[in-house]
C-alpha positions, 0 to 999 in steps of 0.5 A: 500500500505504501509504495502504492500511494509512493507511486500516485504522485509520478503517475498524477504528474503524467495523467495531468501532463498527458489530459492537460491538465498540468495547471493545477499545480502552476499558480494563476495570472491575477485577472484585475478586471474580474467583477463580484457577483453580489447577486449571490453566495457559493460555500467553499469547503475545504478539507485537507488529507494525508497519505503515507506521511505522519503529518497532521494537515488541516484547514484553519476553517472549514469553510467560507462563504463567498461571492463568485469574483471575490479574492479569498484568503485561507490558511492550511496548518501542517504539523510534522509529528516525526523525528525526522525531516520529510518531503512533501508534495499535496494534490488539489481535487474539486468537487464538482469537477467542473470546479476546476473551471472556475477556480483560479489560485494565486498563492498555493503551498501545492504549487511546491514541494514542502519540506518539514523538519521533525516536529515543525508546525507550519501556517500556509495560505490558498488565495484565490477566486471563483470566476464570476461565470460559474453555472448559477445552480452550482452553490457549494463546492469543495476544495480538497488537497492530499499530502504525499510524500516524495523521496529526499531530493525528488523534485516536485510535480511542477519543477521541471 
């Protein structure tokens, strides 16, 4: 099991560069021009996993509401509760899919590999935007990242 979930992080790499998907883990162009939806309200929930690391990972929140267009800041804390330094990468998931769409990041630990120190407890920020054109009947979505963790000196899913 262990060298299974070992193995997604190469494989999730290939899947996105062959799909076109590879975005997920660049950060995107801040739009200056995008207006605020007042007109209505979208909950994001956001979750936070492990696979295969002895880490505690956690949203500061567990969700916010938002106008479609409107900037969002949120904090991520990661804890690493070994005696010993690690090497993590963590993949984004949206539910609904089509969330991917319409979400635009800007600032995301997931955009590079994090390395703890034992015992080292981290804050990391997401900010990002739901554009404004996401389907009106779409009112909650999920932001969701996996932690996996990558051998000493591998580099991570978007270093080249």
């Amino acid at each position: 099991m262990f060298a299974f979930g070992y193995a997604l992080v190469p494989f999730y790499e290939k899947f996105c560069e062959v799909t076109g998907i590879n975005n997920l883990l660049q950060p995107d162009v801040l739009v200056q021009e995008t207006q605020v939806d007042t007109s209505r309200w979208i909950t994001v929930e956001l979750d936070a996993n492990t696979r295969g690391l002895p880490w505690q990972f956690k949203p500061l929140q567990s969700s916010v509401r938002i106008h479609p267009g409107e900037p969002v800041n949120v904090m991520y804390e990661i804890t690493n509760n070994s005696d010993r330094e690690i090497n993590g990468q963590a993949i984004p998931s949206y539910s609904p899919r089509s969330l991917e769409r319409y979400l635009r990041k800007f600032e995301c630990f997931c955009f590079t590999r994090q390395v703890l120190k034992p015992n080292e407890v981290r804050q990391m920020p997401v900010q990002f935007v739901i554009e404004p054109g996401i389907p009106a009947d779409i009112n909650t979505v999920t932001i969701s990242y996996t932690f996996f963790e990558l051998p000493g000196g591998t580099k991570a899913i978007n270093e080249k």
